[in-house]
N, C-alpha and C positions, 0 to 999 in steps of 0.2 A: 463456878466462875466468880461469885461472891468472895469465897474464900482465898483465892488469886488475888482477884485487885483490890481487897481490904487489908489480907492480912501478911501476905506472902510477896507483895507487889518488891518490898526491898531487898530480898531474897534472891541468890543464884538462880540458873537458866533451872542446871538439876536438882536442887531442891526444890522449887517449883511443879518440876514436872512429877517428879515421888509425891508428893504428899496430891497433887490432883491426881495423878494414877490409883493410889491408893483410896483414896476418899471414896470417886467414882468405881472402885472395883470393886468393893467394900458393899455400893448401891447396887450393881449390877448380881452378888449371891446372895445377898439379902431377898431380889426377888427372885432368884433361882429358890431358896428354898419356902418364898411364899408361895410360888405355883407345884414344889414338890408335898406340902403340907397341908396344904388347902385347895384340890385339886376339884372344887368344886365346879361344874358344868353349866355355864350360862349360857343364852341364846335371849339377846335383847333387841326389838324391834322387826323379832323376824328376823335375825339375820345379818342385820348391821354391825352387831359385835356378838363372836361366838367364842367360847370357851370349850374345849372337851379335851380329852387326852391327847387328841394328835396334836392340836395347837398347842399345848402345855409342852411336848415331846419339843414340837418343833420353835419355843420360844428358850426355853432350856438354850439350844443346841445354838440360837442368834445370842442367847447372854453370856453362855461360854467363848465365843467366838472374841465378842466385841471385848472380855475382857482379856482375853489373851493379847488383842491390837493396844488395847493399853499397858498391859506391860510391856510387849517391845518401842512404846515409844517412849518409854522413861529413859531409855539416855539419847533420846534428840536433841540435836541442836539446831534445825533451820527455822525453829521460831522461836519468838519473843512471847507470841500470846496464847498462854498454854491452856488457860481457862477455855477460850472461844476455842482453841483445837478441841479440845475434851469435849466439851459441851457439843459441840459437832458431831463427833461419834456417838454420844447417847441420844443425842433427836434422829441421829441416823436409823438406831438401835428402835427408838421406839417406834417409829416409821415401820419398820419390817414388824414389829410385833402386832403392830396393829395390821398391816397388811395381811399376815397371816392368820387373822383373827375374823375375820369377815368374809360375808357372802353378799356385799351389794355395792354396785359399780361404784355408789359416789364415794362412798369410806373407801373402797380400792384406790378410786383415782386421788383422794386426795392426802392417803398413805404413801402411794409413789410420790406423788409430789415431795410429801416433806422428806421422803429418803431418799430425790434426787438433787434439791437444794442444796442438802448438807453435802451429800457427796460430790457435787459441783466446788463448795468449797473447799472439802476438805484435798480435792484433785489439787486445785491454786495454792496453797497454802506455804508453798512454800514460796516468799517474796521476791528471794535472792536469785530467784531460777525461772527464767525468760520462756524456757523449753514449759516448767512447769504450768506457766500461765496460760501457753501457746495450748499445751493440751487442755487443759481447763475449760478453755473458749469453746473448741472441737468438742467436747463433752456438752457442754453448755447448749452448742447449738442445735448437735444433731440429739438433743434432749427434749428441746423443746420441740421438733418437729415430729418427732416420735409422740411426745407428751399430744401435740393435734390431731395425731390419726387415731391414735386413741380414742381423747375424747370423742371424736368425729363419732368412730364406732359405735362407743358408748351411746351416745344420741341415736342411733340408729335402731340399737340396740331396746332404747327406752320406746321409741316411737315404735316399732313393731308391738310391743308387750303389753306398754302400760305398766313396767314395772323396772326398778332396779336391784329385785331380789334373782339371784342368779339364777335358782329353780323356779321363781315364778317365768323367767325368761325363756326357759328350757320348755315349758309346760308351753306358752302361747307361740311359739315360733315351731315346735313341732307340726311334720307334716312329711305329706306324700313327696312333693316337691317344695326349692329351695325359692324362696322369694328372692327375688334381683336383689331386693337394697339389704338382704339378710348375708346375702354374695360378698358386698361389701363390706357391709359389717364384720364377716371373716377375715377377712383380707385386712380392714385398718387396725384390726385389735391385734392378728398377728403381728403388724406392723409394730406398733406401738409394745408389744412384748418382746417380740423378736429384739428390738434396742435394747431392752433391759438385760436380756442372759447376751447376749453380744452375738445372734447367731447371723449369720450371713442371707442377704446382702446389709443389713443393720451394724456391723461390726466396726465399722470405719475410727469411733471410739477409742475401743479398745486397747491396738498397739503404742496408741502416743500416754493416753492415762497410766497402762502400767506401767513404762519408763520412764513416763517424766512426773509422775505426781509422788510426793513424798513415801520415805516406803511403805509406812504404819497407814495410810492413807489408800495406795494402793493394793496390800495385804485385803484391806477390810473390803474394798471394794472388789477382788477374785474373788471374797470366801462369803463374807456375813449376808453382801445381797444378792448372790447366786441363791442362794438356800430359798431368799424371803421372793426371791424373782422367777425361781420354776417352780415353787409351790402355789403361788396365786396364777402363771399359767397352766398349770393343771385343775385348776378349782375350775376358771372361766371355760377353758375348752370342754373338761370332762362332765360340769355340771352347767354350766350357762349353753353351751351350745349342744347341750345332750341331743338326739336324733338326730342333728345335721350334722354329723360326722361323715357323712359319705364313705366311699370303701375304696380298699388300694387293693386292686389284683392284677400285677404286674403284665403286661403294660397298658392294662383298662384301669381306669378310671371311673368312682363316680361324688359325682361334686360335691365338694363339703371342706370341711378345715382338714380330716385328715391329706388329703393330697397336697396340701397350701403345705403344712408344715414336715412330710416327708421330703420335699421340695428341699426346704430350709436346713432339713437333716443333712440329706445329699450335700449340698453344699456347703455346707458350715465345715461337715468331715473331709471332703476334697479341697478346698481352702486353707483351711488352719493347718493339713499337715502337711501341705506342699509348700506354704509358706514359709513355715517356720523351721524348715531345713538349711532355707539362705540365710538365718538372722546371725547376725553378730552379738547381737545384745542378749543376754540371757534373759531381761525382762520383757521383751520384745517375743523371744519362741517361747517364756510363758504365754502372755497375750494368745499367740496363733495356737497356742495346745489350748487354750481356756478356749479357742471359738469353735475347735475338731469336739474338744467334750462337750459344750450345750450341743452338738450334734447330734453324740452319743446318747445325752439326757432326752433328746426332745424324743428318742425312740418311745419313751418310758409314756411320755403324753399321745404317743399316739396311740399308744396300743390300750390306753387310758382304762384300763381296772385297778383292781385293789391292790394287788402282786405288784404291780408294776408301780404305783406308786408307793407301795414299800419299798419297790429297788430305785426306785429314783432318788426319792430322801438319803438313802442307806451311800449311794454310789455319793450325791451331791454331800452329804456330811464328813465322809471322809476325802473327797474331793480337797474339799474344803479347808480340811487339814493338813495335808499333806501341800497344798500352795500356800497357808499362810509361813508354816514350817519353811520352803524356799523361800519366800520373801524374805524370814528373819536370816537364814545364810547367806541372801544377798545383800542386806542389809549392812551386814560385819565387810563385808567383802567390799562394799560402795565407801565407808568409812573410813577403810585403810589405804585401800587404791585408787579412789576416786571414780569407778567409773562400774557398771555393772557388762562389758565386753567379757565377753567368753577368754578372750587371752587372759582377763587376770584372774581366772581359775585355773589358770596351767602348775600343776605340781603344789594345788591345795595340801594333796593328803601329804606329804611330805612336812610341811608347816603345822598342819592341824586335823591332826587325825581324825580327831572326837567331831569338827562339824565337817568334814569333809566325810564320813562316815552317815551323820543323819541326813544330810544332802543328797546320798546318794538312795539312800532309805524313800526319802522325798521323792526324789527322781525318778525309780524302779516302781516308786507306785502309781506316780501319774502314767506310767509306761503300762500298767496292769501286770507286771511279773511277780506271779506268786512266791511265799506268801503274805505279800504286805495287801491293805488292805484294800489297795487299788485293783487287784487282782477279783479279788470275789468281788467286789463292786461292777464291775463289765461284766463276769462271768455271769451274775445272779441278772443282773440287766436283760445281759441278750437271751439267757435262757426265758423270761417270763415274756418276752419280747416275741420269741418261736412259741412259745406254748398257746397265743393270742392269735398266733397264724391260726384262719379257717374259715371255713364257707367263702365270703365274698372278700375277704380281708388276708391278702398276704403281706406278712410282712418277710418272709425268707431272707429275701434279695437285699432288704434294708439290713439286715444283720450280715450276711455274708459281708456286702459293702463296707459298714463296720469295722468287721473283722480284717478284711484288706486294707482298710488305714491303719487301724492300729499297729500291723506289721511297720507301715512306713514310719508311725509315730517312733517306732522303735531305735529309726536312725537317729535321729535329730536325740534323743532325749543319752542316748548311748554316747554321742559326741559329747556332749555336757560332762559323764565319767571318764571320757578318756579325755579331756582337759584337765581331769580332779586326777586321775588316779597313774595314767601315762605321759603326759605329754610333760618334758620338764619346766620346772618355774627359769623366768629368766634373771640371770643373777646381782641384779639390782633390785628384784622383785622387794618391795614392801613386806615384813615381817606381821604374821596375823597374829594379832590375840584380841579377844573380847572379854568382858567382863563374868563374872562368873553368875551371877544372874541371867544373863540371857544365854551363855549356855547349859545354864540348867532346863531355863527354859525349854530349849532349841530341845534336847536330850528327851523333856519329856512329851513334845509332839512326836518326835521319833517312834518314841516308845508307844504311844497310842495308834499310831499308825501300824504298828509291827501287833500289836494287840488283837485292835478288831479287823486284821487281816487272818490273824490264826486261829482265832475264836471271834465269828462275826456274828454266832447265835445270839446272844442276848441282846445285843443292838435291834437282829432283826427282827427278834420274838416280839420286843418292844413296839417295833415300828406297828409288825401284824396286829397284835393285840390292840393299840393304838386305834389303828384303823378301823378294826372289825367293831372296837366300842362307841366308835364318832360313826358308823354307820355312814361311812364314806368308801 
């Protein structure tokens, strides 16, 4: 930001925003390869800052993320203040790195904080757009109410224990049976997580931020803090509330978080793909396919072992990918036509082969059609998902169910290519082209997506090994 309003302040929009993208990307694999070089294993205060492999894995995967959102916003133009936008994204960035760094409530809660500030502003940021603000507010509020049950929990949490170390929690809250205010405590902490991955009824967010908040803005906000948002809800449920998971055997019940968050699954996946069959807006049936996936995801936390949280990471990182990848072709598309409507994708690939082609790579993999990598992402999910079914814990019926949306998901996301690949443009339609940077770009999230879909070993080997050495 320095460097903005010192030296660059006299400077065009886009030479301002190069040389901050660059600077800031420049910081961001600097420490990609401090934590690939020095991958030494810390664990300070107990707990309140950890270091080991998985967190290295999964900071890696938040630094590559954040600097891809920075290169697609080097040719914006809805701000002036590029410094404060940049600067936004990296306290976002360190926000989630610290989030996924720790095992004790107050460093948790007040990691989310600093990665829902910034992404409160980076939602508004654009001045010129009323829509954007409007969402901004809606982010902002149902932020803060979320950000109360939370805490609330967290208190609850500490008053039961005596502790703010997630295993020390796990250890005093064990028992035969579930304490009332421990009941609660389930319930506000899903609450207060459930807003962050956007799962139902928590989602209300969601549809207005991904459409109206800038696109580099809302990119970062599907991708970078999904990843840093169901790996700190897997830490809290699989280690902070360890024993009081109760068990789901259809259609018995016994009390605990897993039935609170099966609940959640059910509907997040009945909602987001019946929704987002009526959308018009193409960033709008994003949104409703991002709230049917933390659906899919939360299966991964419930069934809350190792496997699973391999396949959760594994499914969430190219997730991940594959929706920043559609952000940047709606992005080209918002540019030229102004509007991100499903009609002014009508007779893409006729215009422009080459993104009208990764788009559709995008598309097929958020859909799971092998072999892009969305495909063994569900696949490897629901399998460690069934293999977790037993004795008092089914989970079957949650994967069938699954399995049944996904079919649906298939409508809505297949509409999206038959606007690209059949339906004709109409013939006043605005002429596409973009710069050849960001479809280089665009080409090579394609390509990583089409990659670890057909060689997804070393990803997962990684994840395992990962895991099995953080002894998580």
């Amino acid at each position: 930001m320095a460097i903005d309003l010192l030296v660059l302040r006299p400077r065009n929009t886009s030479t301002r925003f190069k040389v901050a993208v660059a600077v800031s990307s420049l910081g961001c694999a600097v420490a990609i390869l401090r934590i690939l070089f020095s991958p030494e294993a810390v664990n300070i205060l107990d707990g309140a800052l950890i270091a080991n492999s998985l967190t290295n894995l999964v900071q890696i995967a938040l630094l590559i993320l954040a600097i891809i959102t920075l290169l697609l916003s080097v040719d914006s133009t809805f701000t002036e203040h590029i410094g404060e936008f940049i600067l936004l994204i990296l306290f976002a960035t360190v926000g989630m790195m610290f989030l996924v760094s720790t095992q004790d409530l107050l460093v948790i809660f007040i990691s989310l904080e600093l990665l829902s500030l910034s992404l409160y502003i980076l939602a508004a940021f654009n001045k010129r757009s009323a829509q954007s603000w409007e969402a901004a507010l809606k982010y902002f509020l149902f932020g803060g109410m979320s950000a109360a049950f939370l805490l609330f929990g967290f208190s609850l949490l500490y008053g039961l224990s005596n502790s703010t170390k997630l295993i020390g929690i796990a250890a005093a809250i064990h028992g035969p049976t579930l304490n009332p205010l421990l009941i609660i405590a389930i319930v506000t902490t899903a609450i207060g997580l459930g807003f962050k991955v956007a799962a139902v009824p928590f989602h209300f967010w969601a549809p207005d931020v991904y459409q109206c908040a800038p696109s580099p803005s809302a990119a970062f906000i599907a991708s970078g803090s999904k990843i840093a948002s169901f790996y700190i809800f897997f830490q809290v449920m699989a280690l902070g509330f360890a024993g009081s998971q109760g068990a789901l055997m259809f259609p018995h019940l016994i009390r605990g978080w897993v039935p609170v968050l099966a609940l959640m699954s059910v509907a997040s996946m009945l909602l987001g793909n019946l929704v987002a069959i009526v959308q018009s807006s193409l960033r709008r049936l994003l949104a409703y396919s991002a709230i049917a996936h933390a659906g899919y995801m939360l299966l991964a936390i419930i069934a809350h072992t190792e496997q699973s949280l391999a396949a959760l990471l594994y499914y969430v990182f190219t997730y991940a990918l594959a929706t920043i990848g559609a952000f940047a072709v709606i992005s080209v598309i918002e540019e030229k036509r102004g509007s991100d409507q499903l009609s002014n994708f009508n007779g893409l690939s006729r215009q422009t082969p080459v993104l009208s082609f990764c788009m559709a790579i995008f598309i097929l993999s958020l859909a799971g059609i092998p072999p892009l990598a969305g495909f063994f992402g569900k696949f490897y999910l629901f399998v460690t998902v069934l293999a977790t079914s037993s004795g008092l814990t089914s989970l079957w019926w949650l994967v069938a169910f699954a399995l049944a949306m996904s079919a649906v998901s298939l409508y809505y996301y297949l509409q999206v290519l038959k606007r690209i690949y059949v339906t004709p443009s109409a013939t006043d339609a605005v002429v596409i082209n973009t710069s050849a940077f960001k479809q280089i770009l665009i080409i090579l999230l394609a390509a990583a997506v089409v990659l670890l879909g057909c060689t997804p070993q070393p990803l997962l080997h990684w994840l395992i090994t990962a895991i099995q050495v953080s002894g998580l």
